[in-house]
C-alpha positions in Angstrom: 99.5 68.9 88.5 101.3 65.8 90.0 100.8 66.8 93.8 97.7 68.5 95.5 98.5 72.4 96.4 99.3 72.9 99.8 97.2 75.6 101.8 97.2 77.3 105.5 94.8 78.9 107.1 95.5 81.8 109.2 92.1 83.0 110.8 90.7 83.6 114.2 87.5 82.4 113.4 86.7 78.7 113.9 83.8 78.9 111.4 86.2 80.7 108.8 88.6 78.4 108.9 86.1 75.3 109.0 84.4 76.4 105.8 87.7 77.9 104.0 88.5 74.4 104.8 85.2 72.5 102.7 85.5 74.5 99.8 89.3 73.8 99.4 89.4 70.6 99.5 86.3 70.1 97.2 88.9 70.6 94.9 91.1 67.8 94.3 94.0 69.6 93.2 94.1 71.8 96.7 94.7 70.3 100.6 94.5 72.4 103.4 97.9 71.1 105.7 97.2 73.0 108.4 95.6 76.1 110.3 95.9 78.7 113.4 94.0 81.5 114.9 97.1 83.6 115.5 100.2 84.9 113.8 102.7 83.4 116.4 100.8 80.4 116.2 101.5 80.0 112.6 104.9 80.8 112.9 105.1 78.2 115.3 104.0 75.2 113.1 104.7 76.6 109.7 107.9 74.8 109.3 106.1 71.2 109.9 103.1 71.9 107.5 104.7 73.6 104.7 102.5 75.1 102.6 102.9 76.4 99.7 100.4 79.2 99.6 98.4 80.6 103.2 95.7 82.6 103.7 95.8 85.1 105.9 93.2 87.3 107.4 94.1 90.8 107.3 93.2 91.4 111.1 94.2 89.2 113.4 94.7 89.1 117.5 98.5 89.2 117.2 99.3 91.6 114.4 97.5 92.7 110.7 98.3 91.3 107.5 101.2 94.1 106.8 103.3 92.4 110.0 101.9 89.2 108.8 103.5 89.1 105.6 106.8 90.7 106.8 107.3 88.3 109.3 106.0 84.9 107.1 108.5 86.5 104.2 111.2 86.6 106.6 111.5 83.2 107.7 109.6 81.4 104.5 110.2 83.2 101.5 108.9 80.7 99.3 105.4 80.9 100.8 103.8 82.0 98.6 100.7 84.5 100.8 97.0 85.7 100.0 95.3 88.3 102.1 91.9 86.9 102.6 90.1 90.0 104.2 86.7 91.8 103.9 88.5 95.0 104.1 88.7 96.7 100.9 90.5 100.0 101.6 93.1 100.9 98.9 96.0 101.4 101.3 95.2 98.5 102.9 95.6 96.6 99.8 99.1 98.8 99.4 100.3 98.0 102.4 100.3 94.4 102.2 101.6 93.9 98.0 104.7 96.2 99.5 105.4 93.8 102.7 105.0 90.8 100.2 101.7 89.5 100.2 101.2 87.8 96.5 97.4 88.4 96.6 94.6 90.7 98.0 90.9 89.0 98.1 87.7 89.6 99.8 85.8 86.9 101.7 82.7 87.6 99.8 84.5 85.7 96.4 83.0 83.3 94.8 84.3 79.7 95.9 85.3 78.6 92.4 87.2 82.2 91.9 88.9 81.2 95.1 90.2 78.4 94.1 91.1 79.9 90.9 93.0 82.5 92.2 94.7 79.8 94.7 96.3 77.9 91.8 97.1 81.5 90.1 99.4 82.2 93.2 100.6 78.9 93.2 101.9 79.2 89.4 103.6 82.4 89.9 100.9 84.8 89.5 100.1 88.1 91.8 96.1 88.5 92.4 93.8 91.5 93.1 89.9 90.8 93.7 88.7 92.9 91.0 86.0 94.8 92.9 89.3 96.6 94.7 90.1 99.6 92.6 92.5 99.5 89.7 93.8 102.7 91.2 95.7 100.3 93.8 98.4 98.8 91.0 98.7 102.2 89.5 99.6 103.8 92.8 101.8 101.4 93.7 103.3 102.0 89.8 103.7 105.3 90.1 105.6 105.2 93.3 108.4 102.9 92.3 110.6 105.6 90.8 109.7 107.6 93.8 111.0 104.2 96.3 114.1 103.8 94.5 114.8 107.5 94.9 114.3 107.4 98.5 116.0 104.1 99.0 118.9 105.6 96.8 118.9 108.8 99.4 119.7 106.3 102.4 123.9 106.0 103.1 125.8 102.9 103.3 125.6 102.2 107.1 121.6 103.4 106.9 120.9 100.7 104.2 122.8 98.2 106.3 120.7 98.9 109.1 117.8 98.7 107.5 118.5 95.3 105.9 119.0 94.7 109.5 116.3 96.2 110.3 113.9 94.2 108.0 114.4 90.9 109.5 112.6 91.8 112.6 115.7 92.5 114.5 115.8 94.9 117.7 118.2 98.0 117.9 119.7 96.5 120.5 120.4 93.9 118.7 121.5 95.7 115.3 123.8 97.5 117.4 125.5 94.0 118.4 125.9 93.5 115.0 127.1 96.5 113.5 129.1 97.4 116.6 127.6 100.7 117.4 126.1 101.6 120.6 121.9 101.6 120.9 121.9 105.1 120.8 123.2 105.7 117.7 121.5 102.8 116.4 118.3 104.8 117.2 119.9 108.0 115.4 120.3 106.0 112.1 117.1 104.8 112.7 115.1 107.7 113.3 117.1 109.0 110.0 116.3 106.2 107.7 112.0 107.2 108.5 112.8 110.9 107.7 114.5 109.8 104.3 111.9 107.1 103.9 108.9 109.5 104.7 107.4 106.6 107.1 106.4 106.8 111.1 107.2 103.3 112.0 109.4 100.0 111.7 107.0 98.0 110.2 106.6 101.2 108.1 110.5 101.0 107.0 110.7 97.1 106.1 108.2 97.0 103.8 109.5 100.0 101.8 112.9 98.3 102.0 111.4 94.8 101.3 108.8 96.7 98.2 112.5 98.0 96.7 114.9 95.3 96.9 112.4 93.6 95.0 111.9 96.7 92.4 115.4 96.1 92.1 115.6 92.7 91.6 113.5 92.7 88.8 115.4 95.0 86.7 
C-alpha cells in the first residue's frame, strides 16, 4: 500500500474522536485527515480532507447515520462510509447498508479488528461486526426481489421524481425541474410512499438508492 488510508471522523464526542484518532494512526498504513462533531460540519470540510473512508456515529446532533449516509453518498460517492455506533438493533443496521453505508461496527471492537475492517472497506469490501445478527444480510436478501418489485410498480414521472427526490431536493424545487406545480409534486410524492410502503423521504431515497444499486449489479 503506496499511500497511508485516509480516514474522518464524524462524532460528537471529543474523547471519541481523540482516541478513534490514537488507535488509527498507530497504524502506519491509516491517517486520520480530518474530524467534526456534526453532519453539516462534515459536509462542510469534506471536500478539502478527502477521505477515503469516514466513520460515522450512528447518532448525531444534526441527523442519524441513515441521513448521514444519504447525504455523504450524494455529494461523495466514492467515500467509502463505516457506521461506528454502539447501537446494535437489526433495522438499524438495515437502515443504514440500504442508504449506503459500506460497514456496520460497534464501538466495543477490538482496535486491531478496527483497523482491519478499515482496510477491508478501503479494498472494496462491505463489513458487519459479527456480534450483529446474521439475520441482518438475510433480511436485506430476501427483500431485494420484493424492492425491485416495488420500484418496478412506480411510473415513469414517479421514478423521475424520486431520482429527484434522492438527491436531497425539495418539492418545490422538483417541481422547478419537472415543470409541475408543488401540489402535484406532493400528489406524486405521497404516491411513490404508498407504492414504496415507506412513511417518509429519507424513507423513499434509501429504497430508491438500495435498488438502483440492486440493479446495477446485475
Amino acid at each position: 500500500m503506496s499511500q497511508s488510508i485516509k480516514v474522518f471522523l464524524i462524532d460528537d464526542h471529543n474523547i471519541v474522536r481523540d482516541g478513534l484518532r490514537l488507535i488509527l494512526e498507530s497504524d502506519s498504513r491509516i491517517s486520520v485527515c480530518g474530524e467534526a462533531s456534526s453532519l453539516q460540519e462534515a459536509i462542510d470540510i469534506l471536500q478539502d480532507t478527502d477521505p477515503d473512508v469516514i466513520l460515522l456515529d450512528f447518532r448525531l446532533p444534526d441527523g442519524d447515520g441513515v441521513n448521514g449516509c444519504l447525504a455523504i453518498k450524494r455529494r461523495f460517492p466514492n467515500i467509502k462510509v463505516v457506521i461506528l455506533t454502539a447501537f446494535r438493533q437489526n433495522q438499524m443496521v438495515i437502515e443504514t447498508i440500504r442508504a449506503g453505508a459500506d460497514g456496520y461496527l460497534l464501538k466495543n471492537i477490538d482496535s486491531l479488528d478496527l483497523i482491519k475492517n478499515i482496510i477491508r472497506v478501503h479494498e472494496g469490501d462491505c463489513v458487519l461486526d459479527v456480534t450483529v445478527t446474521e439475520g441482518v444480510f438475510n433480511n436485506i436478501s430476501g427483500n431485494d426481489s420484493e424492492l425491485a418489485a416495488e420500484g418496478s410498480n412506480l411510473s415513469c414521472k414517479e421514478k423521475a421524481i424520486i431520482e429527484i427526490l434522492s438527491q436531497g431536493k425539495s418539492n418545490c424545487e422538483i417541481a422547478e425541474v419537472m415543470g409541475i406545480s408543488e401540489k402535484t409534486v406532493r400528489n406524486y410524492v405521497s404516491s411513490i410512499f404508498k407504492k414504496l410502503n415507506v412513511s417518509n423521504r429519507t424513507e423513499a431515497a434509501g429504497y430508491w438508492i438500495r435498488a438502483q444499486n440492486l440493479i446495477g449489479s446485475q
